[in-house]
LOVO-713892 format. One record per residue: residue number from 1; y, x, z of N, C-alpha, C in turn. Coordinates in nm, 2 decimals. Atoms other than C-alpha are relative to their C-alpha. Layout:
! LOVO-713892
> i;n_v;n_u;n_w;ca_v;ca_u;ca_w;c_v;c_u;c_w
> NUM;Y;X;Z;Y;X;Z;Y;X;Z
...
//
This chain:
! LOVO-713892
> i;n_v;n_u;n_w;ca_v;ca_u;ca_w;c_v;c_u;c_w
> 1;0.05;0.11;0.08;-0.04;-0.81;0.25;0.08;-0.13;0.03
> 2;-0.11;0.10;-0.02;0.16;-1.10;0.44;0.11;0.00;-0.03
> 3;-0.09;0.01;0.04;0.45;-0.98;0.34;0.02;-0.02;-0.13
> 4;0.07;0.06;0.13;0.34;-0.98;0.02;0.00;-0.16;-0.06
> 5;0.02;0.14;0.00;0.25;-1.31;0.01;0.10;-0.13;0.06
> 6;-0.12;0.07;0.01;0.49;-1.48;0.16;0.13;0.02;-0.06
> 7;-0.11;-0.04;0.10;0.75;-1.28;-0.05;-0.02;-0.02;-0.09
> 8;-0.04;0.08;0.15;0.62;-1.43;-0.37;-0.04;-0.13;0.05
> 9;0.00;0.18;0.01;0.55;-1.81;-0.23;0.10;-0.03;0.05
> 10;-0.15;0.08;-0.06;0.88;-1.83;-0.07;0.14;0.09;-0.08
> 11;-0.09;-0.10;0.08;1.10;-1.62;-0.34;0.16;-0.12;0.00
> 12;-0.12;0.07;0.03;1.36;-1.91;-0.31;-0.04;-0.06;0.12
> 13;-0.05;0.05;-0.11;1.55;-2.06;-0.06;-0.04;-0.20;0.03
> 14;0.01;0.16;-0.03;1.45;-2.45;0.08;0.12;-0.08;-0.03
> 15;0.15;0.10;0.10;1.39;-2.71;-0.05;-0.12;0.02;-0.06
> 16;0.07;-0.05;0.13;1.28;-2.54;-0.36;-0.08;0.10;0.04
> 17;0.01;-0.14;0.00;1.10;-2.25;-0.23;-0.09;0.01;-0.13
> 18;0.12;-0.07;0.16;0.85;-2.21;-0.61;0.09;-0.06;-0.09
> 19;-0.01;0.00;0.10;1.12;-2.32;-0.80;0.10;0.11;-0.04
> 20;-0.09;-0.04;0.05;1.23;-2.02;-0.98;0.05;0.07;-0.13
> 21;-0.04;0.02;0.15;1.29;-2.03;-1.33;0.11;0.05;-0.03
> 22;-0.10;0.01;0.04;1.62;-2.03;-1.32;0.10;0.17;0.05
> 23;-0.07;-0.15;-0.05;1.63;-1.65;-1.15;0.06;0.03;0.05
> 24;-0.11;0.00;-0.04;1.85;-1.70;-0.90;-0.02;0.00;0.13
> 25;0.03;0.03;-0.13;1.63;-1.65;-0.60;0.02;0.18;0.02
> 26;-0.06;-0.11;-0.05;1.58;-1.30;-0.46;-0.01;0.09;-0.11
> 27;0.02;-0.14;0.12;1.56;-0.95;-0.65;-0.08;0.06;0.02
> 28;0.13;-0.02;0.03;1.23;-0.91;-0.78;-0.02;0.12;-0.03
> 29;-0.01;-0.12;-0.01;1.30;-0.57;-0.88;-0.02;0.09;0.14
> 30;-0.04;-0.07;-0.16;1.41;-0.45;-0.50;-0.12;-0.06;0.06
> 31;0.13;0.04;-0.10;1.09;-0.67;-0.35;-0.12;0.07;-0.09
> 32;0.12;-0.05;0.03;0.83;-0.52;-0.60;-0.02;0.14;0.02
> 33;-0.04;-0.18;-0.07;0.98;-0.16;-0.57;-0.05;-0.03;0.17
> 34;0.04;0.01;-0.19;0.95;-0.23;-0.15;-0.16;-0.01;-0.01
> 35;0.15;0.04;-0.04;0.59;-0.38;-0.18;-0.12;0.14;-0.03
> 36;0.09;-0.10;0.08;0.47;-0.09;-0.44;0.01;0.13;0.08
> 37;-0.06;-0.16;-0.06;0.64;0.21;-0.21;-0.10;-0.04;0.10
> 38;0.13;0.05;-0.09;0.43;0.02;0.05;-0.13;0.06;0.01
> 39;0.13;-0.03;0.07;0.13;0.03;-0.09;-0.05;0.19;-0.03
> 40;0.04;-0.16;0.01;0.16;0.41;-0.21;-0.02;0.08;0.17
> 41;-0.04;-0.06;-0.16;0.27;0.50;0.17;-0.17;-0.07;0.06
> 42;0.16;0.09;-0.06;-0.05;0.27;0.29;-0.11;0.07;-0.05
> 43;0.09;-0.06;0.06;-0.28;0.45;0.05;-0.01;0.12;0.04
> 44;-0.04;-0.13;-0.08;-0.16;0.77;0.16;-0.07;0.00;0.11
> 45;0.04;0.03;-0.16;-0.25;0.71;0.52;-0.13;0.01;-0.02
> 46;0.12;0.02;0.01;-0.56;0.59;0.42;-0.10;0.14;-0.03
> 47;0.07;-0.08;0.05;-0.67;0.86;0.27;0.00;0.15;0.07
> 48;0.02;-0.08;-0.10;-0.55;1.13;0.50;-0.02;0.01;0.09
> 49;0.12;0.07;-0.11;-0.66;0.98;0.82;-0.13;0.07;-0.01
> 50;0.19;-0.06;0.03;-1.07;1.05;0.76;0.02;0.17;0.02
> 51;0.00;-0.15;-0.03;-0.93;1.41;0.68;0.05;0.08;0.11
> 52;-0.04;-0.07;-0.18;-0.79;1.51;1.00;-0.07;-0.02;0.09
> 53;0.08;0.02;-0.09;-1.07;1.37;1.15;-0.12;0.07;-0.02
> 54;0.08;-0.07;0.01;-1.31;1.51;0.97;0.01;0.19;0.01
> 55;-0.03;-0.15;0.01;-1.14;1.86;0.98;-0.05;0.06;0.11
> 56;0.06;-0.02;-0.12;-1.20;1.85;1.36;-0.11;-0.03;0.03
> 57;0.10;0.04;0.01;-1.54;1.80;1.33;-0.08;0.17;0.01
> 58;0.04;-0.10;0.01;-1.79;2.08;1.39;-0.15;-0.03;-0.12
> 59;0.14;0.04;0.09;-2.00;2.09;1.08;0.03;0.13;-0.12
> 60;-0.04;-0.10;0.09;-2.01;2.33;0.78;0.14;0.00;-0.08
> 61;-0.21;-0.05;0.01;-1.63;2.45;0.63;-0.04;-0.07;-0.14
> 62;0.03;0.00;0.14;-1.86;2.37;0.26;0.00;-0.13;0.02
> 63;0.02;0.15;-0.03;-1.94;2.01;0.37;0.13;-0.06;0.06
> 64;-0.13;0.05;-0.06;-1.63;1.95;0.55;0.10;-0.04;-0.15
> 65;-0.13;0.00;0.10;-1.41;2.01;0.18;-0.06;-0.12;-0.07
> 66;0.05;0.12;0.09;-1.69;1.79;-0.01;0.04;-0.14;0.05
> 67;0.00;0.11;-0.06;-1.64;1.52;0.27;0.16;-0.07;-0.06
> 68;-0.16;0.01;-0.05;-1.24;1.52;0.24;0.04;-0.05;-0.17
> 69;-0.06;0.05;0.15;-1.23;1.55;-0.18;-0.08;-0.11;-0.03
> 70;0.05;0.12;0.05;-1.40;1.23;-0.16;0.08;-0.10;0.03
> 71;-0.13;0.01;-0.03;-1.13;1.10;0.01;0.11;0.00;-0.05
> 72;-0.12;0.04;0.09;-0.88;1.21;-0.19;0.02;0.02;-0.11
> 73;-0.04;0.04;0.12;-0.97;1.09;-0.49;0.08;-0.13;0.00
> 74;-0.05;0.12;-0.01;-0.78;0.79;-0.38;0.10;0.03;-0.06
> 75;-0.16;-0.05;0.04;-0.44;1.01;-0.46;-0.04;-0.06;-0.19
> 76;0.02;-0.04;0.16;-0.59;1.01;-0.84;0.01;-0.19;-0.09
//
């Protein structure tokens, strides 16, 4: 998220860093691709985490799958 954030309030170089209109600060393409790969990679994590932990868990194999596809409906 701070990268985030500070990569769209400082997209240009000082003085100016919000003025940029003129398109000529970084490559918005290359930072939104980076942030969004981020993001999918982050969500990932998120969502498989719980399941590794819940896998080692001693509890029913039926409850265990319910627990996990709740989880990853995040992929959807």
């Amino acid at each position: 998220m701070l990268i985030s954030v500070f990569g769209f309030a400082f997209e240009c170089s000082f003085p100016e860093p919000w003025k940029f209109m003129r398109n000529e600060c970084i490559n918005r393409v290359a930072f939104y691709t980076f942030v969004e790969i981020f993001n999918i990679v982050l969500d990932s994590a998120l969502a498989l985490l719980p399941s590794f932990i819940i896998a080692g868990l001693q509890v029913a194999t039926r409850r265990k799958c319910v627990t996990i596809s709740f989880f990853m409906t995040r992929f959807l």
